[in-house]
TIVO-969731 format. One record per residue (C-alpha): residue number from 1; residue in one letter; x, y, z. Coordinates in pm, 1 decimal. Example, Ala and Ser with C-alpha at 12.3 -4.5 7.8 and 13.67 -1.06 7.14 Angstrom:
2
(rec 1,'A',(1230.0,-450.0,780.0))
(rec 2,'S',(1367.0,-106.0,714.0))
//
This chain:
432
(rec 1,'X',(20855.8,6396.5,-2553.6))
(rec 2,'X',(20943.7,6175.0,-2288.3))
(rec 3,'X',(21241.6,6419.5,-2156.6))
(rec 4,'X',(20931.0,6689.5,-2153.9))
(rec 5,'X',(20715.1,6497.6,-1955.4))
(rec 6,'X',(20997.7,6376.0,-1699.0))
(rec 7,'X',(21053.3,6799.3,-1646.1))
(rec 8,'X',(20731.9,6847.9,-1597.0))
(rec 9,'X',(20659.1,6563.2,-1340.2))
(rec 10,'X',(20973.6,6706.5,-1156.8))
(rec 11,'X',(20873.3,7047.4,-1166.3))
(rec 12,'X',(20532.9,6940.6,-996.6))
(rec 13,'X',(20670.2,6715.0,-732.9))
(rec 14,'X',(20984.9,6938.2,-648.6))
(rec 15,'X',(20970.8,7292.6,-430.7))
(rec 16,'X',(20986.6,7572.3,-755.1))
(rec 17,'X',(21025.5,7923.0,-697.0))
(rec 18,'X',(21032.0,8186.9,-894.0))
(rec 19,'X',(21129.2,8572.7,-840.3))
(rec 20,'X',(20990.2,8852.2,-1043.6))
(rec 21,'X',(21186.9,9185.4,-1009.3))
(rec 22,'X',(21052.7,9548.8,-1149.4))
(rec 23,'X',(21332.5,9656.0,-1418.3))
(rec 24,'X',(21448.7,9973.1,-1248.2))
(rec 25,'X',(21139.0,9974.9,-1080.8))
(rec 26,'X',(21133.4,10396.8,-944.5))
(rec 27,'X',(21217.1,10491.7,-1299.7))
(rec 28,'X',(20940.0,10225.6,-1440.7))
(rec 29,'X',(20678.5,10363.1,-1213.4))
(rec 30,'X',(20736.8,10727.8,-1357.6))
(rec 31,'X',(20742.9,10644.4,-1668.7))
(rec 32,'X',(20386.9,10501.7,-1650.6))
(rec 33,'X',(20225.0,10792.4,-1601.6))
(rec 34,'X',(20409.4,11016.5,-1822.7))
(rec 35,'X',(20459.3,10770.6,-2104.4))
(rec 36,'X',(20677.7,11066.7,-2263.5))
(rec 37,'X',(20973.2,10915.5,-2036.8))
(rec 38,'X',(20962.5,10564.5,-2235.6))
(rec 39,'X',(21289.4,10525.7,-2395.5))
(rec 40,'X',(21485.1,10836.4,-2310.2))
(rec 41,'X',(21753.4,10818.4,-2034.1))
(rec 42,'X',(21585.4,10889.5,-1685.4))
(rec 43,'X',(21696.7,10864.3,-1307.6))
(rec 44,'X',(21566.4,10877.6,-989.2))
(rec 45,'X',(21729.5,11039.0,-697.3))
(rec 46,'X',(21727.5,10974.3,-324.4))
(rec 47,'X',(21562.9,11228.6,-48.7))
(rec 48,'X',(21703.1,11559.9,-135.0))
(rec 49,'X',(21778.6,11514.4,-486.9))
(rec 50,'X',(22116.7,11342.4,-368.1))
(rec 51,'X',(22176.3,11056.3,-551.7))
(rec 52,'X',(22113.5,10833.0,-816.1))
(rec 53,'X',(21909.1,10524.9,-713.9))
(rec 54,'X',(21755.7,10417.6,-1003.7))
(rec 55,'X',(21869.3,10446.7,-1343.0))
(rec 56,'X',(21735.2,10302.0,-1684.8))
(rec 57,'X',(21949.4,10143.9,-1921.8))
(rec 58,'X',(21924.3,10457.7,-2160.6))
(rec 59,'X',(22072.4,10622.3,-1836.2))
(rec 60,'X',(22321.5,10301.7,-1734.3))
(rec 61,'X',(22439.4,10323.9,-2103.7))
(rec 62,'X',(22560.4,10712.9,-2040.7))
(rec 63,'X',(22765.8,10593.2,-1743.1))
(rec 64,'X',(22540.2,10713.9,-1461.6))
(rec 65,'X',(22626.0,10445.8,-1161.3))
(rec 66,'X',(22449.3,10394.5,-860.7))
(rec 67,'X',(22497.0,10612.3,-597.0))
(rec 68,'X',(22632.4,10921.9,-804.2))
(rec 69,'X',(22587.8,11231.4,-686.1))
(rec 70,'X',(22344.9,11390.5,-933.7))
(rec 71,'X',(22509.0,11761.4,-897.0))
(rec 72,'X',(22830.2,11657.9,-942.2))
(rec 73,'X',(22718.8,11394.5,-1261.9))
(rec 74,'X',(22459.1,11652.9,-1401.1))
(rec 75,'X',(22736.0,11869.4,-1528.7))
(rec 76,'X',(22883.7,11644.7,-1733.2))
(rec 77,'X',(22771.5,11767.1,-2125.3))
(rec 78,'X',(22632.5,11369.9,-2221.6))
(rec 79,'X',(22431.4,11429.8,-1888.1))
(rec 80,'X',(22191.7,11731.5,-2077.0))
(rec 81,'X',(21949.3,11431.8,-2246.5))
(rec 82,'X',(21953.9,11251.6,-1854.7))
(rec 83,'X',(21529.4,11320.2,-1735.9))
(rec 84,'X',(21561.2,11320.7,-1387.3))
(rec 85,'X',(21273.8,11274.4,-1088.9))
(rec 86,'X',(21264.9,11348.3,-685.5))
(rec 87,'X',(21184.8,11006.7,-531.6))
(rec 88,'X',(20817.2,10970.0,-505.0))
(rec 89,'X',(20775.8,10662.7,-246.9))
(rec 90,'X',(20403.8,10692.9,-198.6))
(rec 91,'X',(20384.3,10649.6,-574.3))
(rec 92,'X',(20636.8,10368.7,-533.2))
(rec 93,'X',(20510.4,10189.4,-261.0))
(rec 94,'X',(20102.0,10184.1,-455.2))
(rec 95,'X',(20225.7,10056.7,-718.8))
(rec 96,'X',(20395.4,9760.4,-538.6))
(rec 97,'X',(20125.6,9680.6,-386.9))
(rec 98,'X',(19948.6,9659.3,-732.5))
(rec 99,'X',(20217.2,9400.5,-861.6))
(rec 100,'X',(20158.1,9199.7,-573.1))
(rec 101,'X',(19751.0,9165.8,-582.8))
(rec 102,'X',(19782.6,9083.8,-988.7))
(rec 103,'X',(20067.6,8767.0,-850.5))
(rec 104,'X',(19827.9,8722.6,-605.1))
(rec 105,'X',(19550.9,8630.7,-874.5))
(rec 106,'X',(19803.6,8392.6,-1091.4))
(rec 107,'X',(19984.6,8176.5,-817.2))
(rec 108,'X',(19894.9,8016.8,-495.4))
(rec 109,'X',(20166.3,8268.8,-298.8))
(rec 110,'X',(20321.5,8534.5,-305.8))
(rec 111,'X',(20601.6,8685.6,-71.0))
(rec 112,'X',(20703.6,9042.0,-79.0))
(rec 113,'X',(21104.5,9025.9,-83.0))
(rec 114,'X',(21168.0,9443.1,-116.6))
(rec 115,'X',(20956.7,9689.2,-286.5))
(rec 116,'X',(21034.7,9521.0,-649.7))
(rec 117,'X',(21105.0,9201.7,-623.0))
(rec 118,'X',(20851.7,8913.7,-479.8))
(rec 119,'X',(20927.8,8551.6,-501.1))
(rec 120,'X',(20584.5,8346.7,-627.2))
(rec 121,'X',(20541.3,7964.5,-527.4))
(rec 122,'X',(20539.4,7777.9,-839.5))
(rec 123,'X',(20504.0,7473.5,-660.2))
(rec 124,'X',(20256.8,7200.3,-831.3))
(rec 125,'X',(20113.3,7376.8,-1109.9))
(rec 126,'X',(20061.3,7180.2,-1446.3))
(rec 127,'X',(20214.1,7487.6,-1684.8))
(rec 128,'X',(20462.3,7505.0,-1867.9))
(rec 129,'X',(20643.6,7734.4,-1631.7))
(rec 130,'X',(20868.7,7953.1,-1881.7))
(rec 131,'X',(20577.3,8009.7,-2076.9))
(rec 132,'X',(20398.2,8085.3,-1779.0))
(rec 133,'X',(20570.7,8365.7,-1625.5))
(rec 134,'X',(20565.5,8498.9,-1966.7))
(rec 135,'X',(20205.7,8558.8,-1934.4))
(rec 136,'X',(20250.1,8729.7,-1543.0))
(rec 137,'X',(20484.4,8916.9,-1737.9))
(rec 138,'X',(20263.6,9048.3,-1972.6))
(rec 139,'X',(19989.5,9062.9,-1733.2))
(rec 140,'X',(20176.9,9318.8,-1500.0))
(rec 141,'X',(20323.9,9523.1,-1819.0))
(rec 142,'X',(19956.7,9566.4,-1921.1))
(rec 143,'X',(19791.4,9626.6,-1573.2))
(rec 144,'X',(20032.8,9761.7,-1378.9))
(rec 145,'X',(20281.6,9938.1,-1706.0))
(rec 146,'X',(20600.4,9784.3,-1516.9))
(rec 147,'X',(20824.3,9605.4,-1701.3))
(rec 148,'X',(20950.8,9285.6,-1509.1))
(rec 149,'X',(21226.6,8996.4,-1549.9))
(rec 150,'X',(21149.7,8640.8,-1370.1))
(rec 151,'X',(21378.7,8399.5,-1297.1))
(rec 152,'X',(21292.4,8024.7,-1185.2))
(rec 153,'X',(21423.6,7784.2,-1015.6))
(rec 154,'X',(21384.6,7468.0,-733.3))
(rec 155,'X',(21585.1,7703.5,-443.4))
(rec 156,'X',(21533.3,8056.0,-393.0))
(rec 157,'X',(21899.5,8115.9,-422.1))
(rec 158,'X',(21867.7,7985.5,-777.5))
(rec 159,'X',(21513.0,8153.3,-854.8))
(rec 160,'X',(21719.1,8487.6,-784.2))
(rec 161,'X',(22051.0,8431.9,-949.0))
(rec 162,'X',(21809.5,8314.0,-1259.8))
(rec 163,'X',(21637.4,8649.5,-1227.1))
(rec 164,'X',(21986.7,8872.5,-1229.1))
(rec 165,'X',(22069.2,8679.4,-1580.3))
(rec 166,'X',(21737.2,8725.7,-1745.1))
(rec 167,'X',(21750.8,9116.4,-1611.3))
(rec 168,'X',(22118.8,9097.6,-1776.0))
(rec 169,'X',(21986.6,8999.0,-2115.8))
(rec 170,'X',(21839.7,9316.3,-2233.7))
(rec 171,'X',(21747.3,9130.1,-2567.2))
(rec 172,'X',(21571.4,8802.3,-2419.6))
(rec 173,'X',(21321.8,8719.3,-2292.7))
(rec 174,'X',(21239.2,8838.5,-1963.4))
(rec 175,'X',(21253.7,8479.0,-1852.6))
(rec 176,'X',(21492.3,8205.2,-1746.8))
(rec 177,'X',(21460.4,7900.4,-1631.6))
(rec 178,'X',(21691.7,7724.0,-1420.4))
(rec 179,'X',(21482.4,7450.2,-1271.3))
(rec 180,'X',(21656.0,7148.6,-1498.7))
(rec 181,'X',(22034.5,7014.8,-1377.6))
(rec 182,'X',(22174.8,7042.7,-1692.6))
(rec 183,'X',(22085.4,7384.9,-1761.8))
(rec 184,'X',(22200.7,7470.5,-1433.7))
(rec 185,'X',(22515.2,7312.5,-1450.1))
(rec 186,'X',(22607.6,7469.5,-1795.4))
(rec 187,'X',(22504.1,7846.3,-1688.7))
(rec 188,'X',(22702.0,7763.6,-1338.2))
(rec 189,'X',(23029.7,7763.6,-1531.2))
(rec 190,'X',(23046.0,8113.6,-1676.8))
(rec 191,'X',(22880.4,8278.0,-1349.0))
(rec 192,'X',(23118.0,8491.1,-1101.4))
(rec 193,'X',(23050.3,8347.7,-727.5))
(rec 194,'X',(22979.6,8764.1,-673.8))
(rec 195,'X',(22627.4,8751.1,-840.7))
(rec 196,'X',(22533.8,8489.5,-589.2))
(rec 197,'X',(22250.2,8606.2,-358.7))
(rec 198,'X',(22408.2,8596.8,-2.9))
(rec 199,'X',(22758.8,8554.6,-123.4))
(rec 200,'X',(22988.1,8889.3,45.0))
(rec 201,'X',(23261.2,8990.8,-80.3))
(rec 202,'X',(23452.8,8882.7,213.7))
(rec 203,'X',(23347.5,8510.5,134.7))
(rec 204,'X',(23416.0,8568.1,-205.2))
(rec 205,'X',(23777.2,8656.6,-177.3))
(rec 206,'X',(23806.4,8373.4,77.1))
(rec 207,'X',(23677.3,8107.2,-195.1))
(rec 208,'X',(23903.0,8278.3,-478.1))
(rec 209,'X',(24201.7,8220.9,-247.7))
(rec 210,'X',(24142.0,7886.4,-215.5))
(rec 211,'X',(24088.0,7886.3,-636.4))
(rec 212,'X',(23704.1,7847.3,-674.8))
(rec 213,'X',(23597.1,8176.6,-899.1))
(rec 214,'X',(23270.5,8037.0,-1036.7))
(rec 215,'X',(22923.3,7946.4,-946.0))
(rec 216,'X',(23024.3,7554.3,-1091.4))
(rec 217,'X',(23336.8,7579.1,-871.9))
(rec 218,'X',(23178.6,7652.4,-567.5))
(rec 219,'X',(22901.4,7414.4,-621.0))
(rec 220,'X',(23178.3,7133.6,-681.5))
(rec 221,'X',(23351.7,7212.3,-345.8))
(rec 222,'X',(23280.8,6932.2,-48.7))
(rec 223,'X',(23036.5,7038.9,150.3))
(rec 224,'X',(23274.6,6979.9,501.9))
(rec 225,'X',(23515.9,7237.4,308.7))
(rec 226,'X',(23235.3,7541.6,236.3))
(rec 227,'X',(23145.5,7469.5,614.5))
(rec 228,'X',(23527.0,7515.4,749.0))
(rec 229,'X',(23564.0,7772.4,508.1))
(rec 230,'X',(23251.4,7982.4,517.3))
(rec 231,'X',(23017.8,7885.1,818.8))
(rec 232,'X',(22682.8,7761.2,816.8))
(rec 233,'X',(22576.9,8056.8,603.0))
(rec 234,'X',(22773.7,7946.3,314.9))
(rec 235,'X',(22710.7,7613.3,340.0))
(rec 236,'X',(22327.6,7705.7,301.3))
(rec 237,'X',(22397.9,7890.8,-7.8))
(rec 238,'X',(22649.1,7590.9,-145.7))
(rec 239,'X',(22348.6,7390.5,-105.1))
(rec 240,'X',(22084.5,7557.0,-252.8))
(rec 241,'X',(22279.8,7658.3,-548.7))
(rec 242,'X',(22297.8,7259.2,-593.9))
(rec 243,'X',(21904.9,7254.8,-610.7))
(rec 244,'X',(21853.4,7178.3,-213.1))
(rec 245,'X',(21575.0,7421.6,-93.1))
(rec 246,'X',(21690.6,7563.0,262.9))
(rec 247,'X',(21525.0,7912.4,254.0))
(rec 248,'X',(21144.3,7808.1,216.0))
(rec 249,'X',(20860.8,8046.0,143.4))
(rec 250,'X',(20692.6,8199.2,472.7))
(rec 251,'X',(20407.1,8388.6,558.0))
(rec 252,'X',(20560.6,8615.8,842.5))
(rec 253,'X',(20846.4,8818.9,748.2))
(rec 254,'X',(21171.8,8802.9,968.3))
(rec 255,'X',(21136.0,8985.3,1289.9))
(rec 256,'X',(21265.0,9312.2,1273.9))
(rec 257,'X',(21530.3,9359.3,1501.1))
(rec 258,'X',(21499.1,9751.3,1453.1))
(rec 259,'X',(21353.4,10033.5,1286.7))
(rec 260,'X',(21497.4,10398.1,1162.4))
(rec 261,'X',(21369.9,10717.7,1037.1))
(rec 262,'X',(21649.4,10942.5,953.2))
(rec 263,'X',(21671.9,11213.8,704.8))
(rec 264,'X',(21892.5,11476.6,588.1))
(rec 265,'X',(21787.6,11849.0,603.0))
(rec 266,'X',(21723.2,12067.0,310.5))
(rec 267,'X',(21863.5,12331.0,493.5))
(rec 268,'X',(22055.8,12347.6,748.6))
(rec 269,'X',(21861.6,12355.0,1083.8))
(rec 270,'X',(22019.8,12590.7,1349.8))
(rec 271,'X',(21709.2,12603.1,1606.3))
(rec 272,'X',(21578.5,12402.6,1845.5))
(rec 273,'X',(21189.9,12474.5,1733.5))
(rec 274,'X',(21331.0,12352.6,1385.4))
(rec 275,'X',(21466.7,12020.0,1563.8))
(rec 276,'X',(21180.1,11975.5,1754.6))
(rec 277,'X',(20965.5,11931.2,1465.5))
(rec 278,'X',(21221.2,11671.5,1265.3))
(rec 279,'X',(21234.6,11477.0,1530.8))
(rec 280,'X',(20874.1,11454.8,1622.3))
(rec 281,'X',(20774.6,11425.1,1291.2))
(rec 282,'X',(21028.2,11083.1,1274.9))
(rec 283,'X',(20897.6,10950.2,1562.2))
(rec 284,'X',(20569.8,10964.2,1416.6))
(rec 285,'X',(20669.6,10793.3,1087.1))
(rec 286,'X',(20872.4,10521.2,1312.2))
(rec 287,'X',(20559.4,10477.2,1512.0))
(rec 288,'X',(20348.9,10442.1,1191.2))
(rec 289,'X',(20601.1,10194.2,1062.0))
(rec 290,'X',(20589.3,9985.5,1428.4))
(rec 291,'X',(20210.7,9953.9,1366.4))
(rec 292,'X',(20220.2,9838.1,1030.0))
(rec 293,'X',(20455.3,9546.8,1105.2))
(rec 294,'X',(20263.2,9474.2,1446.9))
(rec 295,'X',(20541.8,9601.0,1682.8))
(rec 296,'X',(20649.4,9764.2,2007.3))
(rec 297,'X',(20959.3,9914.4,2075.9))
(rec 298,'X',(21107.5,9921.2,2393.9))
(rec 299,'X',(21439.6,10118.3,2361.6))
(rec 300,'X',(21512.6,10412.8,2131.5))
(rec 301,'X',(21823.7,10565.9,1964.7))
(rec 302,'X',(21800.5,11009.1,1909.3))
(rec 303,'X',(22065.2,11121.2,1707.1))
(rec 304,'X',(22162.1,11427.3,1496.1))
(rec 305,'X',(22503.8,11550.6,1327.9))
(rec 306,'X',(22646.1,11863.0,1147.5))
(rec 307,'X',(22804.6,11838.4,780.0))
(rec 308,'X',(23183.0,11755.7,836.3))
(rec 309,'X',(23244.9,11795.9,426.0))
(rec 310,'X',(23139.1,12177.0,419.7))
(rec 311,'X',(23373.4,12329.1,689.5))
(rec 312,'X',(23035.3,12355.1,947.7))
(rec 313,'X',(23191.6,12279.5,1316.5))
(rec 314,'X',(23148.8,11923.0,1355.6))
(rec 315,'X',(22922.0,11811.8,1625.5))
(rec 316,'X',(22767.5,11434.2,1613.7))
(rec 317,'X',(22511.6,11359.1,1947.5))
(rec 318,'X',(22306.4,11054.0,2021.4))
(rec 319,'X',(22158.9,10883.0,2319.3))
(rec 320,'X',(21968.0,10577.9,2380.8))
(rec 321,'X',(21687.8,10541.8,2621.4))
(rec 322,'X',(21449.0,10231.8,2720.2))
(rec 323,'X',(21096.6,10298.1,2709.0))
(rec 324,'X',(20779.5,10161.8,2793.7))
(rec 325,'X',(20720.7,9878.9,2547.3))
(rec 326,'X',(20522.7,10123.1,2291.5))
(rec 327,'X',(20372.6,10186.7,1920.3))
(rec 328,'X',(20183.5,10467.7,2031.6))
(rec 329,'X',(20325.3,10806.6,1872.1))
(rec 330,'X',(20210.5,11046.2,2110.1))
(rec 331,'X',(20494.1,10807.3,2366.1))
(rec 332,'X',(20742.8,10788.4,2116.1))
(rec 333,'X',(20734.8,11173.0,2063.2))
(rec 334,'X',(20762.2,11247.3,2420.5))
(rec 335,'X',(21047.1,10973.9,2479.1))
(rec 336,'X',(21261.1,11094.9,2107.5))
(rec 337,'X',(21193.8,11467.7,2249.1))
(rec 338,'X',(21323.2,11416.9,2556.1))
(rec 339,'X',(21642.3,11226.7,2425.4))
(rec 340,'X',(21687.6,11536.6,2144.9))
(rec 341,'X',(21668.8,11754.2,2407.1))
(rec 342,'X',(21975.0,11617.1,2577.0))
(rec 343,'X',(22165.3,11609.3,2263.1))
(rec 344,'X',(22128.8,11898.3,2138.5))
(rec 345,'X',(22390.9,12186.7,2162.7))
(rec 346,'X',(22322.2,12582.4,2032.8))
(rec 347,'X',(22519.2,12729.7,1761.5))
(rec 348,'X',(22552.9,12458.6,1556.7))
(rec 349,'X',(22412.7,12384.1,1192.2))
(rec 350,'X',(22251.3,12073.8,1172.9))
(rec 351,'X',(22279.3,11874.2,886.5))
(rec 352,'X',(22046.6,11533.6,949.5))
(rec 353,'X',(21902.6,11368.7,1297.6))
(rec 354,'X',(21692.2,11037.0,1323.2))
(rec 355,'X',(21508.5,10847.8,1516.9))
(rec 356,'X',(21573.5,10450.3,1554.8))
(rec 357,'X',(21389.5,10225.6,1754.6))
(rec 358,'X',(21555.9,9890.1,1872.6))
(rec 359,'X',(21446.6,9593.5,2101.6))
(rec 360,'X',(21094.9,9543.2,1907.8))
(rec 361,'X',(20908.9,9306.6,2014.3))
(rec 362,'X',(20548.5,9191.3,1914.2))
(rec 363,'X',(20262.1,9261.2,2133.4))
(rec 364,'X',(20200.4,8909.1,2233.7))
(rec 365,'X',(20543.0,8859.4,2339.3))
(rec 366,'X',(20581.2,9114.2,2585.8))
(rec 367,'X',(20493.5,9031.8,2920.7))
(rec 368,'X',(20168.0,9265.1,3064.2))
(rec 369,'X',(20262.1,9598.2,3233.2))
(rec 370,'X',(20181.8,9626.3,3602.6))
(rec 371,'X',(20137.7,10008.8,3586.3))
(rec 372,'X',(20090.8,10139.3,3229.9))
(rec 373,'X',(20155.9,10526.6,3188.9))
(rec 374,'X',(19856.5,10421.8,2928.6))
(rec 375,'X',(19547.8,10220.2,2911.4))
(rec 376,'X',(19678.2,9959.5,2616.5))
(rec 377,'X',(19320.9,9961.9,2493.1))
(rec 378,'X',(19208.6,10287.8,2415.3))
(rec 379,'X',(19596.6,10364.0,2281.0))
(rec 380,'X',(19529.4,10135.7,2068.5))
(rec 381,'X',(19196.8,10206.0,1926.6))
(rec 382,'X',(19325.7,10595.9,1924.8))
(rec 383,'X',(19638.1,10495.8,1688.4))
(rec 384,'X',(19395.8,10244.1,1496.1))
(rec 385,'X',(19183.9,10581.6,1386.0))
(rec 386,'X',(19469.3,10823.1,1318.9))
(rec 387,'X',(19659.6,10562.4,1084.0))
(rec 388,'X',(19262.0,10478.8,899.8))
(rec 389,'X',(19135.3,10868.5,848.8))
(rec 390,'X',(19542.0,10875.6,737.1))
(rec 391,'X',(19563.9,10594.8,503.7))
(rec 392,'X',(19207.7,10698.0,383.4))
(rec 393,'X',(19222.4,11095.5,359.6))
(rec 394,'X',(19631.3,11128.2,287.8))
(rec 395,'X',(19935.8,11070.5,549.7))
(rec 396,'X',(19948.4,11403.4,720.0))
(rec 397,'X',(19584.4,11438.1,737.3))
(rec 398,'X',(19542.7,11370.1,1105.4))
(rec 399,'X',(19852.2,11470.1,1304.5))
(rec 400,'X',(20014.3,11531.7,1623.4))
(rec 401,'X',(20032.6,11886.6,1724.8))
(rec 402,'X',(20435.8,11908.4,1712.8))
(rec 403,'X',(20426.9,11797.4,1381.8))
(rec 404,'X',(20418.0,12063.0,1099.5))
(rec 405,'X',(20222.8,12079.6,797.8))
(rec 406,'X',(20485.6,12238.2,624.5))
(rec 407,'X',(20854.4,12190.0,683.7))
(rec 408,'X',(21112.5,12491.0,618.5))
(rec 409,'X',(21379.5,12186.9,700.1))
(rec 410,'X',(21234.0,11956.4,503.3))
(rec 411,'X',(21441.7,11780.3,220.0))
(rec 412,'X',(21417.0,11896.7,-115.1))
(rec 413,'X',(21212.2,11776.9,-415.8))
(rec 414,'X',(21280.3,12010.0,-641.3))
(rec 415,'X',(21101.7,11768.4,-915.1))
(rec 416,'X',(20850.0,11542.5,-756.3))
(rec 417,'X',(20612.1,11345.4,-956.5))
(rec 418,'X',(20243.5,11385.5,-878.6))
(rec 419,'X',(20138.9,11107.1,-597.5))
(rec 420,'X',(19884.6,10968.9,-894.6))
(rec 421,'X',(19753.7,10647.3,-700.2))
(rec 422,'X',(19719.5,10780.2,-352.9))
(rec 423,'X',(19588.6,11145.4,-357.4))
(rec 424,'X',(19296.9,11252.4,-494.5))
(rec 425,'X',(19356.1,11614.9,-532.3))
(rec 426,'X',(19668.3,11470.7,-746.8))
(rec 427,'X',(19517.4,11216.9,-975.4))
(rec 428,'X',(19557.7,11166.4,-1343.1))
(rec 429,'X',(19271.2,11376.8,-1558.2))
(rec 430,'X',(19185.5,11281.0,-1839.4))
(rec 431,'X',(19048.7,11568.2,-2111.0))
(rec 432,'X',(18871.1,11464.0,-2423.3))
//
């Protein structure tokens, strides 16, 4: 009792984190709405039904690996029981969000890591904490009907690497807790320095040199020699794997240092009208994504390439161009138009193009034009009401002109799930 009641007081006083990760989180959010999907092998594949980037374990089991190409894999005769789904990210992004306001009701903070995995400040609450991430566990598998794994721990190095051995255990759990020494110090030994967060496989072939192949090795290393050997970045992670909290929880996200919208073509494009709509139709996604972040971009990358793997003639243009510190789309649509322009070259088929937008800055930090091309104001009350009859009627709802409704170039998704949560004209009926 007293050993109880000495974790307890240290789990209270201490910095505790814990991450909770969506177990193959794409595939988890189809198979809530078509519960017919539960237990059968099922994958998700990138924009134009390319790859694999999500898998189950039904799926995992039959040897489908991340990243293969699903025409090439989908031949295979095990592959005929393999459900596959289009990526849906609308779907996939709503349902995020959902995760995050149930967290938001059971702990005192949450941060958004990626779209499935959020660490949760356990600092200071009286639970039980194993037992308590049990119940978020159950809460989101009820609410939200997405299975989860949570790992815990006093760093969020350790919180994370708890999480990737709890997701390993297919027949535990769903929880681990790494917060006591002991615990930590047994698990270390068996652990393979490569499932450390943060840990490349440069650094990892550097340490196994040198004769240090697990977690408990590593964390038994001086800490002068991880800083000769590895830098300051692997001394933070030598540290906080031995329970010293360097990464702390934070309400603002890192600062972007850029921001892409690139896509390949589900045919290939061979006119400039064709072009002219891609790449207007990125620039207004990259100037959606500037606004939701709170940015301005003041330099711009245009690009666009043929297929070199199909025998095409190979072609690959870019060009990069300041512009007026902006998150207006109509400006980004003239700049990335007038950079496409340059780039492009007849007779050639056209295989992707992007638009990337570097040197962001937030508004406040950017020093006050002396002759604006626009009044700051009104732009941004304009792009305030596009992105709110958008966000409330659909994405595409309100558009600029350049931008199509339909897209002959478009990527292919040959077998999209419905957009359940965010459409109306696609929600779930119910018939009795």
């Amino acid at each position: 009792m007293c050993g109880q009641s000495s974790a307890l007081l240290f789990e209270l006083m201490s910095e505790m984190f814990a991450l909770i990760d969506g177990n193959s989180f794409y595939c988890s959010c189809e198979r809530a709405f078509e519960p017919k999907l539960r237990g059968v092998p099922l994958v998700v594949l990138s924009n134009n039904d390319g790859c694999a980037i999500a898998r189950t374990d039904e799926a995992k089991d039959l040897g489908v690996k991340m990243g293969d190409p699903w025409h090439i894999i989908s031949k295979r005769p095990e592959m005929k029981a393999v459900q596959w789904r289009s990526s849906n990210y609308s779907l996939y992004g709503d349902m995020s969000r959902r995760v995050y306001e149930l967290l938001l009701d059971a702990v005192p903070f949450v941060e958004p890591y990626s779209i499935d995995e959020m660490f949760m400040d356990y600092r200071g609450m009286p639970y039980d904490l194993t037992e308590y991430s049990a119940k978020i566990r159950e809460t989101v598998l009820r609410v939200a009907k997405i299975p989860t794994c949570v790992g815990i721990g006093p760093t969020k190095t350790i919180a994370k690497l708890a999480n990737k051995l709890a997701k390993k255990n297919r027949s535990g759990p769903g929880v681990l807790n790494l917060a006591d020494p002991a615990h930590r110090a047994s698990a270390y030994k068996d652990i393979a320095l490569g499932e450390v967060w943060g840990m490349g496989r440069a650094s990892v072939l550097k340490l196994e040199k040198s004769g240090v192949r697990t977690v408990a090795d590593f964390v038994a290393m001086p800490s002068d020699h991880v800083r000769d050997l590895l830098t300051v970045v692997g001394l933070r992670t030598h540290a906080e794997l031995r329970g010293t909290s360097c990464i702390s929880l934070t309400g603002l996200s890192a600062a972007k240092k850029s921001l892409a919208v690139t896509r390949s073509f589900g045919k290939a494009v061979t006119t400039w009208t064709e072009m002219r709509e891609a790449v207007a139709s990125y620039a207004t996604r990259a100037g959606e994504k500037l606004r939701q972040h709170g940015l301005q971009a003041s330099a711009m990358q245009v690009f666009m390439h043929t297929n070199r793997f199909n025998g095409d003639a190979p072609y690959s243009g870019g060009l990069t161009v300041e512009i007026e510190p902006t998150a207006n789309s109509f400006a980004l649509i003239a700049a990335a138009l007038r950079a496409a322009r340059s780039v492009w070259r007849d007779g050639y088929r056209y295989q992707k193009a992007g638009v990337v937008l570097v040197d962001l800055y937030r508004a406040s930090e950017l020093p006050a034009q002396m002759f604006p091309t626009r009044d700051p104001a009104k732009s941004a009350k304009l792009m305030q009401a596009m992105d709110a009859i958008n966000a409330r009627e659909g994405r595409g709802s309100i558009r600029p002109a350049h931008v199509p409704v339909q897209a002959s170039w478009a990527g292919r998704q040959r077998n999209v799930s419905p957009r359940y949560t965010t459409r109306v004209e696609e929600i779930m009926c119910a018939r009795a």
